[in-house]
VEXKOLBA-7874 format. One line per field, with one value per atom (N, C-alpha, C): atom name; y, z, x negated. Coordinates in nm, 3 decimals. Example, Ala and Ser with C-alpha at 12.3 -4.5 7.8 and 13.67 -1.06 7.14 Angstrom:
<atoms>
a	(N, CA, C, N, CA, C)
north	(-0.569, -0.450, -0.330, -0.225, -0.106, 0.003)
up	(0.780, 0.780, 0.780, 0.708, 0.714, 0.787)
east	(-1.319, -1.230, -1.320, -1.285, -1.367, -1.290)
</atoms>
This chain:
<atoms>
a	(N, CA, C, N, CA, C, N, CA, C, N, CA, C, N, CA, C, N, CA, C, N, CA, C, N, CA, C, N, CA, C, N, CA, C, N, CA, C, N, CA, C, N, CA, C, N, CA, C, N, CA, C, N, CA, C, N, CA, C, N, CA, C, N, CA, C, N, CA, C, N, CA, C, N, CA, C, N, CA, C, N, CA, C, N, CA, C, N, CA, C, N, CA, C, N, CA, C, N, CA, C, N, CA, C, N, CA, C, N, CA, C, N, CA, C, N, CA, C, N, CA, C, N, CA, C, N, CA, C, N, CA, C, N, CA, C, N, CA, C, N, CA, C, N, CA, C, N, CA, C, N, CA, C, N, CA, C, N, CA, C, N, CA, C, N, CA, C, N, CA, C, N, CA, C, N, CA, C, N, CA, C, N, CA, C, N, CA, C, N, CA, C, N, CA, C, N, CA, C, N, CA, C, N, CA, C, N, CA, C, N, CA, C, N, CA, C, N, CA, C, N, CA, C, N, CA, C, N, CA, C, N, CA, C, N, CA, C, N, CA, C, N, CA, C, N, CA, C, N, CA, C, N, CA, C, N, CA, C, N, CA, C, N, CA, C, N, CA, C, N, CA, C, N, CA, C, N, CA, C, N, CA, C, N, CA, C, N, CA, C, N, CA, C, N, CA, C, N, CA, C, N, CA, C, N, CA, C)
north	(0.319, 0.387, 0.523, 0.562, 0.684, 0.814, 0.903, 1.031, 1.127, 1.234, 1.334, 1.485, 1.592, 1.701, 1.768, 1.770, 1.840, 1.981, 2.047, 2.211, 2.186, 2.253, 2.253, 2.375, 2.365, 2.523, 2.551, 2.482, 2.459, 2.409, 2.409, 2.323, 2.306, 2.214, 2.180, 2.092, 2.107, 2.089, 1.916, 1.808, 1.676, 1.646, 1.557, 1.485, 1.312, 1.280, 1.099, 1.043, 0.947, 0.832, 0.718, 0.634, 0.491, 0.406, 0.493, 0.395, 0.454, 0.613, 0.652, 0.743, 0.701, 0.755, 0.925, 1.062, 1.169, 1.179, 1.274, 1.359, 1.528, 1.552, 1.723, 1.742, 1.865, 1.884, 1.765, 1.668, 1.539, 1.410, 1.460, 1.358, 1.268, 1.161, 1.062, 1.079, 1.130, 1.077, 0.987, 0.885, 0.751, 0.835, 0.910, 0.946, 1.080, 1.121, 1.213, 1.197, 1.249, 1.221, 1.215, 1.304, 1.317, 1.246, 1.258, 1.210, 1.393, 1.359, 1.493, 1.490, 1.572, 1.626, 1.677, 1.679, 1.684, 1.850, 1.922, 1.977, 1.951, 1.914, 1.874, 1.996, 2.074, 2.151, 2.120, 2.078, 1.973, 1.852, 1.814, 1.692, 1.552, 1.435, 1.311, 1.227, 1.121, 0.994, 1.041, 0.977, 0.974, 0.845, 0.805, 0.667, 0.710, 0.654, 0.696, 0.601, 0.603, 0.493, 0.622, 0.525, 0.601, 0.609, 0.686, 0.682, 0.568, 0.490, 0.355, 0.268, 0.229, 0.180, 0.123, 0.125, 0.117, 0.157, 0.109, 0.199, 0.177, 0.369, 0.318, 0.465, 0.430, 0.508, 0.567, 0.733, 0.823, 0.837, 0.776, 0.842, 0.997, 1.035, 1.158, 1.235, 1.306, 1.374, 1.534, 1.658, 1.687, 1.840, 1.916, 2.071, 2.145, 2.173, 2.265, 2.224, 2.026, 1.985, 2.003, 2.036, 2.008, 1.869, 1.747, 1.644, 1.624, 1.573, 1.602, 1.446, 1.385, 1.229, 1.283, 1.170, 1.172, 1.050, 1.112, 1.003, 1.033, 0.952, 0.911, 0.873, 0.855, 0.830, 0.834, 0.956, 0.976, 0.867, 0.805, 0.672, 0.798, 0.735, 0.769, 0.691, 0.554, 0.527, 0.487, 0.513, 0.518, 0.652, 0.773, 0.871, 0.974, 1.067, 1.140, 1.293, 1.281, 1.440, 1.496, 1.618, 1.675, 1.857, 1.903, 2.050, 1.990, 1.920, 1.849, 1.923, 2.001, 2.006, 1.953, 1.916, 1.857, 1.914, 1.958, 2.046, 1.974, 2.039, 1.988, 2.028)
up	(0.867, 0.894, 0.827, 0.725, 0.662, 0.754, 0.729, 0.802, 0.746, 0.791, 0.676, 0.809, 0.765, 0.851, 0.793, 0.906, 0.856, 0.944, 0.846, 0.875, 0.815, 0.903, 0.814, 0.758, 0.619, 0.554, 0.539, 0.585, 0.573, 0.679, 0.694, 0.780, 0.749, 0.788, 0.798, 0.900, 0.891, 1.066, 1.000, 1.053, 1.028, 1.114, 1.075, 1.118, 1.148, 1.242, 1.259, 1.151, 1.187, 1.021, 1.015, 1.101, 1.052, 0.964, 0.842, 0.714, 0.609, 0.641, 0.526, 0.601, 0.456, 0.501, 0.503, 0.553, 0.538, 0.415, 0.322, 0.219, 0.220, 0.150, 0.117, 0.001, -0.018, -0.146, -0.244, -0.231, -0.274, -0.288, -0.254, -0.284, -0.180, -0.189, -0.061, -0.019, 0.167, 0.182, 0.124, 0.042, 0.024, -0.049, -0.158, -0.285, -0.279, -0.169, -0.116, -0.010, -0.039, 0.010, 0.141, 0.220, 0.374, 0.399, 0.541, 0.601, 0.687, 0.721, 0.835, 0.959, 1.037, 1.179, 1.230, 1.370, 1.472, 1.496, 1.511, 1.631, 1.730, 1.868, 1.938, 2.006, 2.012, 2.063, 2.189, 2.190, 2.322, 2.330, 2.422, 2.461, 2.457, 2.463, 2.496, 2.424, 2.425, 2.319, 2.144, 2.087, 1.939, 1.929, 1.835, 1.747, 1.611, 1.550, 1.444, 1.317, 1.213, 1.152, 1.075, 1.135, 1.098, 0.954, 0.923, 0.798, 0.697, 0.821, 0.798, 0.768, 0.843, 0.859, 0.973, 1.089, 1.182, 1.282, 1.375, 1.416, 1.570, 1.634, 1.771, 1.827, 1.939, 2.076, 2.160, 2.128, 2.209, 2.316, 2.494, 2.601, 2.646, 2.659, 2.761, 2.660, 2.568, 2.501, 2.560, 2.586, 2.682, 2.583, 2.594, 2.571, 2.469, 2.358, 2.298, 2.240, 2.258, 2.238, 2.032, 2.000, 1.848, 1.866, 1.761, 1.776, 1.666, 1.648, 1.570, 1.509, 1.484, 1.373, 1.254, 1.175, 1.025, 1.041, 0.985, 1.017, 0.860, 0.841, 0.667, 0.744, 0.891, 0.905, 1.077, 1.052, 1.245, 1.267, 1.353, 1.378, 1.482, 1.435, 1.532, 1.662, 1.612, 1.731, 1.787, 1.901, 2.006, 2.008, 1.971, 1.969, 2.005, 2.122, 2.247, 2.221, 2.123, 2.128, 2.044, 2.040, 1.946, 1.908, 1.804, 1.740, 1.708, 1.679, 1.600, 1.452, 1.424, 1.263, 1.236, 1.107, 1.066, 0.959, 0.983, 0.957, 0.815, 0.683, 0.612, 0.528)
east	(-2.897, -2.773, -2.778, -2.687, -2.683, -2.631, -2.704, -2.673, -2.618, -2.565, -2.516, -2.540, -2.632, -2.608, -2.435, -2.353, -2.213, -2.173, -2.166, -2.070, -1.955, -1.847, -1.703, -1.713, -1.694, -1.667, -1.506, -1.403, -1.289, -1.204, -1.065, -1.015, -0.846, -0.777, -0.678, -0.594, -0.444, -0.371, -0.420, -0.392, -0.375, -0.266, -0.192, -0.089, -0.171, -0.140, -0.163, -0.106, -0.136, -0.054, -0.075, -0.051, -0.082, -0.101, -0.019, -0.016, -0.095, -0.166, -0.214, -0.390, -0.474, -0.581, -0.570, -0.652, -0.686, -0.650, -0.596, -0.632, -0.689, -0.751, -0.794, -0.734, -0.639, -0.637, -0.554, -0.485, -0.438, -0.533, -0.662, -0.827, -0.867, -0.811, -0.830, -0.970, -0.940, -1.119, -1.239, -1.178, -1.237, -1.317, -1.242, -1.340, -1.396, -1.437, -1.546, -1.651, -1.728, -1.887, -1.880, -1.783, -1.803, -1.675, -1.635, -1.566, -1.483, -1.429, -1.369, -1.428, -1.485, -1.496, -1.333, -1.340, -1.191, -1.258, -1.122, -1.138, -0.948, -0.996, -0.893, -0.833, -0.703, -0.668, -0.584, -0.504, -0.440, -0.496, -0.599, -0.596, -0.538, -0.607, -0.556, -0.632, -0.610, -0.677, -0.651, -0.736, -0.769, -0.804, -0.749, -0.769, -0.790, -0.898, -0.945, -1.025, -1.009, -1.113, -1.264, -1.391, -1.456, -1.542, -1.563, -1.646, -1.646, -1.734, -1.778, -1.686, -1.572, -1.473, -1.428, -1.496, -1.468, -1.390, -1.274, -1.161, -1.195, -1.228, -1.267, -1.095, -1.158, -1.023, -1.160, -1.128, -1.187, -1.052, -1.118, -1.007, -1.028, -0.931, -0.941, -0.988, -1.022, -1.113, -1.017, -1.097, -1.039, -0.992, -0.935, -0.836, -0.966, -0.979, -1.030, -1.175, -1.166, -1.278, -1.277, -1.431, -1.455, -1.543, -1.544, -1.561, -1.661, -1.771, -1.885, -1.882, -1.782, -1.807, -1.732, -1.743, -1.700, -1.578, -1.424, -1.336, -1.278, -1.239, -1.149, -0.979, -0.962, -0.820, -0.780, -0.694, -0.662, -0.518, -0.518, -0.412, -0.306, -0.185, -0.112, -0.066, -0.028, -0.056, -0.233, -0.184, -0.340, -0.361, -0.296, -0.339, -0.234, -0.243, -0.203, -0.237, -0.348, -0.371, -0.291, -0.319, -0.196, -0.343, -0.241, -0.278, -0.488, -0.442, -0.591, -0.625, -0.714, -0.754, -0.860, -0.901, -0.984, -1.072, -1.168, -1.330, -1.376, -1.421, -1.452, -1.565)
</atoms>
């Protein structure tokens, strides 16, 4: 299983999206090395695909949480939280 130590030197608001992966800059996650870290400012569920490609549902994740995975795509639906940026 590949690891990556991650600091965000950057950040940006994200919007959910069902139909489209993360971009930075116009550069689809796909075609960069990392993935994005959360930070959650209002609460609620996150649906997310990760890194890998795997799509899980964090419940409850709670008011002012920062979220330490690597995601390439925040789902809108399944996802409740809101004022989310994403660490890069």
């Amino acid at each position: 299983m590949p690891t990556t130590t991650f600091q965000g030197y950057n950040a940006q608001a994200l919007t959910p999206d069902d139909n489209n992966d993360i971009t930075i800059g116009g550069t689809s996650i796909d075609n960069l090395e990392n993935g994005v870290c959360l930070y959650v400012g209002t609460g609620g569920d996150i649906q997310v695909t990760m890194l890998s490609g795997q799509i899980v549902t964090f419940s409850n994740v709670p008011n002012g949480s920062f979220m330490p995975i690597q995601i390439k795509k925040l789902w809108s639906s399944g996802t409740g939280a809101s004022n989310i940026l994403g660490l890069y």
